[in-house]
N, C-alpha and C positions, 0 to 999 in steps of 0.2 A: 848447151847442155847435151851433153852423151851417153848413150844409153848403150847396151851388149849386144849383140846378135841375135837375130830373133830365130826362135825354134820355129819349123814348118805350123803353118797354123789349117785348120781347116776349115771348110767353106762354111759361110753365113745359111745357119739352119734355121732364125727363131730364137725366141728364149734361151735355148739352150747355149748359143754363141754366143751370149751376156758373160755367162762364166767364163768362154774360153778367152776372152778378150783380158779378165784380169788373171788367168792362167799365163798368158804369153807375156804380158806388162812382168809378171813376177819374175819368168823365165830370162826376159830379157836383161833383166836386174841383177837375177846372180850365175847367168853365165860367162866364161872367163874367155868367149873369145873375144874379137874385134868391134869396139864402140862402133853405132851406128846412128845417125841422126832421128830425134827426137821428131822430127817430120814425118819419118818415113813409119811412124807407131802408128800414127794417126792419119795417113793414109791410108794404112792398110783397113783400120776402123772402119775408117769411110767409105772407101771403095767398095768393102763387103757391104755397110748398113745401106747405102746407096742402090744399089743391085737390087737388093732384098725390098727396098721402098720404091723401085721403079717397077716393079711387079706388081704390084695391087694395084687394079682398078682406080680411077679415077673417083672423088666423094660425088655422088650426083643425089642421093639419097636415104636413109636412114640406115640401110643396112651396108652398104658401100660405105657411109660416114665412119660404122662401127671396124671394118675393118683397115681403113686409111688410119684410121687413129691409131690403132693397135701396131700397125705397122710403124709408123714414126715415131710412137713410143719406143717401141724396140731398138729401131734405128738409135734414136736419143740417146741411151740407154747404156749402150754398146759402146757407141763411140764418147759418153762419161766415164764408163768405166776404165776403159784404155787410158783415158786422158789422167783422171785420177789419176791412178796408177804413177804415170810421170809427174806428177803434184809433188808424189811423197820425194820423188825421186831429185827433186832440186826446188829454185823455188824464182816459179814464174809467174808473173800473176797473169800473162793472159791465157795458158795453159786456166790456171786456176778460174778466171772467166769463165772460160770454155764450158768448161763444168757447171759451173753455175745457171747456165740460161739451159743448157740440156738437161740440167735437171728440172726443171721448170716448164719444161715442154707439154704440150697437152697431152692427156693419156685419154681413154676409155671412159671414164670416170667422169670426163667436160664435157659428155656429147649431150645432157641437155643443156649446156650453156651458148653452145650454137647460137647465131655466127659471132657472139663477140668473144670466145674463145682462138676463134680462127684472126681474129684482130691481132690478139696478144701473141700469138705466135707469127703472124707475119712479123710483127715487130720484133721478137726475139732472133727472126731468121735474118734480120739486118744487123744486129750487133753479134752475131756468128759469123756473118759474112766479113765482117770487120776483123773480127778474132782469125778468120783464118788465111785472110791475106796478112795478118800482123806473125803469122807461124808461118807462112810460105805452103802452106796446105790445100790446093784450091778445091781438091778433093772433097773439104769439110764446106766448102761455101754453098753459098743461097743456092746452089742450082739441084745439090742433091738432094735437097729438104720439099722442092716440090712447089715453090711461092704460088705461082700460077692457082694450085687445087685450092692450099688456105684464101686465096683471094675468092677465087669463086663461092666457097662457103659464104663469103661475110656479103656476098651479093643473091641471097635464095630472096624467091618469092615471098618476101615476109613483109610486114606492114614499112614501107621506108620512113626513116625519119627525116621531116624537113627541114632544109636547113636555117630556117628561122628557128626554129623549137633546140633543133642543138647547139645553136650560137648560146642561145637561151640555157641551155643546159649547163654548157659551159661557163658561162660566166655565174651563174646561181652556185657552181662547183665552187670558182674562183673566188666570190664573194663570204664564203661559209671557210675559205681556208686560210686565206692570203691575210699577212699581218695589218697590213693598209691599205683597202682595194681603194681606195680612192687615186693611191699614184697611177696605178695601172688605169684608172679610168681618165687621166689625165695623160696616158702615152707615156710614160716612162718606164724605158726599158725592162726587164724582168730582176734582173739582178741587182739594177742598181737599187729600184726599189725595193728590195727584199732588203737592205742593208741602209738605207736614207732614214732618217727621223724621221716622226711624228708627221711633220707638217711640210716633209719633202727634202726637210736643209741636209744640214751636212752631208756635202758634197763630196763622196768617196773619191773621187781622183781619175783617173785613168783606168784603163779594164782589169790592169791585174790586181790594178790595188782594192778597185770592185772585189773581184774572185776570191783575191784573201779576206778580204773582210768578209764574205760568204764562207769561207771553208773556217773561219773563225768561231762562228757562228753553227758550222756543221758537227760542231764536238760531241763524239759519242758518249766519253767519259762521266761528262756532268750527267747527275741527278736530274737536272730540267734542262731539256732540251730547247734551243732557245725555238724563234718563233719558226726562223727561216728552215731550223728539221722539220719542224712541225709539219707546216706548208708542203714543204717537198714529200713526207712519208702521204699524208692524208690527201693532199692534189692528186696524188699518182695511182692511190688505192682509189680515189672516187673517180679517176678516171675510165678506170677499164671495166666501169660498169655503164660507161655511155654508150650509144650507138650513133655516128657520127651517119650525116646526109650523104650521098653517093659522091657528090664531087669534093667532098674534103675529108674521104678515106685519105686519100696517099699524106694528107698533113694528120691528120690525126694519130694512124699508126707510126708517124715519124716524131710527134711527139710523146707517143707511149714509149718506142725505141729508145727516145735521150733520156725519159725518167729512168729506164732501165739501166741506163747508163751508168748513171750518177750512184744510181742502189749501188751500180756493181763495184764504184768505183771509190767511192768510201765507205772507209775498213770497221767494222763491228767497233774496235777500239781506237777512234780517232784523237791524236794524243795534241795538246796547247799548239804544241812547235812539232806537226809532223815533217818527216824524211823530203826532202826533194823530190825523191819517185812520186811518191804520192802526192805529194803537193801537184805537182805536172800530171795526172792522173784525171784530179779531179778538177783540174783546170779547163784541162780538154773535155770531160764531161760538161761541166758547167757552157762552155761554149755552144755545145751542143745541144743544149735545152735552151741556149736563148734563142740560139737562129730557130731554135723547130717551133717556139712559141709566140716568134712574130707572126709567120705566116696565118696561123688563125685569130691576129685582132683581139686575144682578150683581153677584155675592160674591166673585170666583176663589175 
């Protein structure tokens, strides 16, 4: 995708370089010189929101929190709106990603949800990281967003949770959502039991034929959503209200990252017989939620 020339832009002030950002996307779009790489829009994004979030103080406290946040919102913010911007202008979906988990970044507004807000955005900062090596942007990856601060947040002097009480948690999760927790407590894989009978039979086949019978089952269209949305909408909302034990952060926020995944990756109006793209979409998602959902053992 090819975009115009970009007018001279000016340095990352703040709020106010929100606007300039769909100022230049506009500009870029209706002038008549020389196409330039859709890369290079979102560089420029990043590079400036980058700068501007490497400046603030580290979060070590209440009032350092308030302004880390404000900062990476803004960052967030800026390089949405750039990106937007090239949304309208062709049609990518991991541009259109892109967007989507920067819009969902924490603002000002999460700082009493501390540290499981810093959870959810460590996880958003791995399927950004993904998004931006799939643009060629490294510019936009994990390292400008700051991982390290959100980790430290989700590790303050706060009462820790044990990991017997969160195995416990988790599975109490699994058991209230899952169509038939008895497979899973029997070890069978994530998917296949999402899609197996009652009593375990019908034998879906091999992985893809697993996945399609799950993205079968994923249909936005219909009026009742079958079990297996259900499961995935309500597992992933009751998720990111746990606090996971110190040594099974990096699996936890890597199985909030593939719920993320999955949201992003089927389409509001999923149709009987969708597209190839997306069939391949959400296949790669679904992969990604099994392997992140071994690692933690759930049984309901």
């Amino acid at each position: 995708m090819k975009l115009r020339e970009p007018v001279p832009k000016p340095a990352w002030t703040g709020r106010p370089a929100i606007v300039g950002a769909t100022v230049l996307a506009a500009a870029l779009a209706a002038c008549d010189e020389a196409p330039v790489e859709v890369a290079e829009v979102l560089t420029a994004a990043c590079v400036d929101a980058r700068d501007h979030l490497a400046d603030v103080p580290a979060p070590v406290d209440e009032d350092s929190d308030l302004v880390f946040l404000e900062a990476a919102d803004e960052a967030a913010q800026t390089v949405a709106l750039a990106a937007e911007d090239l949304v309208t202008l062709g049609d990518d979906r991991s541009i259109a990603d892109l967007v989507r988990h920067l819009r969902r970044f924490p603002r000002i507004s999460d700082a009493d949800r501390l540290p499981g807000v810093a959870h959810e955005a460590s996880a958003a900062i791995i399927r950004i990281d993904r998004l931006a090596a799939e643009l060629v942007v490294p510019e936009c990856g994990a390292a400008m967003w700051r991982p390290a601060d959100w980790h430290a947040m989700t590790t303050r002097p706060v009462t820790q949770t044990d990991e017997g009480v969160f195995r416990e948690d988790l599975n109490r999760l699994c058991a209230a959502t899952f169509p038939n927790p008895s497979l899973l407590a029997d070890r069978m894989p994530l998917l296949q039991a999402l899609v197996a009978g009652p009593d375990g039979g019908d034998e879906p086949g091999d992985s893809d034929a697993v996945k399609a019978r799950v993205l079968a089952r994923l249909n936005t269209v219909s009026s009742r959503p079958a079990d297996a949305a259900r499961f995935i909408r309500e597992f992933s909302s009751g998720l990111s209200d746990l606090r996971p034990s110190d040594d099974l952060v990096s699996e936890y926020v890597a199985l909030l990252a593939a719920f993320m995944h999955v949201d992003a990756a089927v389409p509001s109006a999923l149709s009987r017989d969708p597209p190839p793209d997306v069939r391949d979409r959400v296949y790669l998602a679904l992969d990604e939620l099994e392997q992140a959902w071994h690692p933690l053992g759930i049984t309901c």
